[in-house]
N, C-alpha and C positions, 0 to 999 in steps of 0.2 A: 504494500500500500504506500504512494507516493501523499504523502503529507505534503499540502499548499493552502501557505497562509495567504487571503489577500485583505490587503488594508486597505482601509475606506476614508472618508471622513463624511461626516452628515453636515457636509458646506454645498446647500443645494440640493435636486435629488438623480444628479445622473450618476454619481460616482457610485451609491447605493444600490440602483438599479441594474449597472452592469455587473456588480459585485454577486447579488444574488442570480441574472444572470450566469454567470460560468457557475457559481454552485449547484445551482437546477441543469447546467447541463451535464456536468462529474456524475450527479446522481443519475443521472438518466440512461447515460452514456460513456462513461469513463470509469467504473464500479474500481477502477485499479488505485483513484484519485481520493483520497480525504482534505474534503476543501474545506477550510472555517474562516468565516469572515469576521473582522476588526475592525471595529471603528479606534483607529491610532489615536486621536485625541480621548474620545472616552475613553480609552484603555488605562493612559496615562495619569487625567486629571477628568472625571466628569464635568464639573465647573468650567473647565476650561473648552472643554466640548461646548459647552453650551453657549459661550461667551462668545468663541469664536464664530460659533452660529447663527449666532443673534444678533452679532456687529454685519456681518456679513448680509445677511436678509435685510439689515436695516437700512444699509448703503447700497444694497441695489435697487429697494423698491422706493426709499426715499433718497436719497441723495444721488441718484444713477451715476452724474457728473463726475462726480467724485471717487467712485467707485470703479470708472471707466481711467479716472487720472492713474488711479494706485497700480490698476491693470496694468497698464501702459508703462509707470513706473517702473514696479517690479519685473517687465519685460525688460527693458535697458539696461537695468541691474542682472542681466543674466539669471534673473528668477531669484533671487539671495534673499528677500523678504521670506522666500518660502519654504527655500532650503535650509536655510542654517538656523531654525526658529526653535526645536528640540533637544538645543547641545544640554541643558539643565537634567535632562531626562533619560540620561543611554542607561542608568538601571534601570528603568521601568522598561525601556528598549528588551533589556538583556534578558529580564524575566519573560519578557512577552515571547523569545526565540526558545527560553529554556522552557517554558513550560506546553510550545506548541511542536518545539525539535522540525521546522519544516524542511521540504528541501529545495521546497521553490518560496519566495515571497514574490506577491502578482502587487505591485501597486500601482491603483487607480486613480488616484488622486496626490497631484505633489507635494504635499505637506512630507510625505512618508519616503521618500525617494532617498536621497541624499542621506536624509537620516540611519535610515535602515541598513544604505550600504554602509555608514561611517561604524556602524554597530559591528555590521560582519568585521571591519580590518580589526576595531576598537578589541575583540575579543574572539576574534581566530574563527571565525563561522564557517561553514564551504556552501550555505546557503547559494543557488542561482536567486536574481533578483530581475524580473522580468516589471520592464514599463508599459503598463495600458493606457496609451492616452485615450482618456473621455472627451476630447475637442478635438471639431474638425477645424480648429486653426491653428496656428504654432504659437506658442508663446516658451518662451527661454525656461520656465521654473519647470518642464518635463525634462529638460537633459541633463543627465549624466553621463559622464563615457566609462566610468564604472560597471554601469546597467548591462548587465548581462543579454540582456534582448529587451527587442520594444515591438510593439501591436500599436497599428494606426491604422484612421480609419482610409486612409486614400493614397495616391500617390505623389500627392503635392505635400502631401506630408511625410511622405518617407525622402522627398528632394530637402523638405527645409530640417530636418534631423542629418543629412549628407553635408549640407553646407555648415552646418555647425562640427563638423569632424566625428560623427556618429559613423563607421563603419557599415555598407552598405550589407553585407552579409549576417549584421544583427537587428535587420528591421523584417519584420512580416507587413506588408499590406493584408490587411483581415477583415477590416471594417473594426465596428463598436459591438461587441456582442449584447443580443437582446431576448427578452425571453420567450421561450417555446410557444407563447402563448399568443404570438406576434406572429405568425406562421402562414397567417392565409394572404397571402398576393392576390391586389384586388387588380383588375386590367385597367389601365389611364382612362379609359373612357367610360367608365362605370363609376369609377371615383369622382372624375370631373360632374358626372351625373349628379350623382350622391352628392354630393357637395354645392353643386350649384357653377361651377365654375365652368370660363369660356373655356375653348379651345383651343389656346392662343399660349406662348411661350410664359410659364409661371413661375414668377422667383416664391422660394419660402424662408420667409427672415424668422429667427428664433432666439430670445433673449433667457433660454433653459426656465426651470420651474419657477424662478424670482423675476422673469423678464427683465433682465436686464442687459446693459450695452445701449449702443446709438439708434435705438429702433427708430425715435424721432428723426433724430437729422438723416436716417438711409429714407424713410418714408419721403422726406425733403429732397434728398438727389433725386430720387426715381421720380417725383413731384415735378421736379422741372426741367426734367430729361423730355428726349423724344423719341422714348422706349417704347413700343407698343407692347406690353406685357401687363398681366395681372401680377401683384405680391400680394400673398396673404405671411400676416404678422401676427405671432404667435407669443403671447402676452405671461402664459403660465397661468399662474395662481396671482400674476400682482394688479388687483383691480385697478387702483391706481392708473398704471400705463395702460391699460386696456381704455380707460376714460378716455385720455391725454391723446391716443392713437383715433379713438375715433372721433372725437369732435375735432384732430388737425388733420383727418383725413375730408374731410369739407370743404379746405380749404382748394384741393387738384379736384379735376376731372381727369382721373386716372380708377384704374381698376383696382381697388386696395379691399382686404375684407379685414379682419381684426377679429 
């Protein structure tokens, strides 16, 4: 039995989702596999789980701006807000390895990256340490050249993990794994049905379960573009932007739904 820890964090809910994902698939289909999922921050500190979670939900449903700055930030900073944020904590680290002995750690989420590998040198591990990015855009706090392999979901992202000196032989293009339960393939023109939508070339802008990011000002590009396309914008759970998206969708005669 291959023992695979993957780490999570409840910042948002994609990293959650793919987490239980690959554990519903091990069960299904991998019987060889013992997967248990961690959430790294509650593991460490609940409180701080929480804290982090709550700042986080708060800056992106209320302060987007600012939320989108730190982003951006912490990308030019080669992601170091996110990696080196646990040096306090390599015991609670160590117990977490010694009391799960895995032989792969999957992490989903970059809080845990950096960390996990500094733990294996910190204390002689032979752990593999596999990165699953849960975004389809690059941002700097996924890379490690430590990382034993990485899963992405396309191939513009296995080029921008190349250009950062990631070895091309330890990327998989795989996609984001999702659960079994997501299985039925509807035909475009049945969806478009269902859904209401033209037939006409369609962007889908998505600001994950907190909505957030530039949804307004891409609503604005496309607004005074001369795109002939529908975009539907996909708000989450933050009513807030859902409001903000549809009364500045008023303002174009363009195809937008919210």
């Amino acid at each position: 039995m291959k023992r695979t820890l993957v780490l999570t964090a409840s910042i948002g809910g994609g990293h959650n989702a793919t987490s239980h994902a690959i554990k519903e698939y091990s069960e299904n289909f991998r019987k060889d596999y013992q997967v248990e999922i961690v959430d790294i921050l509650e593991y460490i500190r609940p409180v701080l789980s929480k804290i982090v979670g709550k700042g986080y939900e708060i800056n992106a449903k209320t302060f987007p701006e600012v939320y989108g700055w730190l982003y951006d930030l912490n990308n030019s900073m080669d992601g170091r807000l996110t990696k080196n944020n646990l040096g306090l904590f390599y015991s609670k680290l160590r117990e977490l390895v010694e009391t799960f002995n895995p032989e792969y750690v999957i992490c989903v989420h970059p809080v845990s990256i950096s960390n996990i590998i500094k733990t294996r040198k910190k204390y002689g591990y032979h752990y593999k340490v596999i990165v699953l990015v849960t975004d389809y855009d690059y941002h700097s706090s996924w890379v490690d050249e430590e990382a034993d392999a990485f899963i992405v979901a396309s191939g513009y992202m296995k080029f921008r993990l190349m250009d950062d000196g990631i070895p091309e032989h330890k990327i998989n293009v795989t996609g984001i794994p999702t659960s079994l339960g997501i299985k039925q393939i509807t035909a475009k023109n049945e969806a478009r049905k269902t859904l209401e939508l033209k037939d006409i070339t369609t962007i889908l802008a998505m600001g994950g379960s907190f909505g957030a990011g530039k949804l307004k000002k891409l609503m604005d590009e496309i607004g005074k573009s001369d795109l002939n396309v529908q975009t539907v914008f996909i708000a989450g759970k933050n009513k807030r932007t859902k409001r903000v998206l549809e009364k500045h969708m008023k303002e174009y005669d363009k195809n937008f739904r919210v």
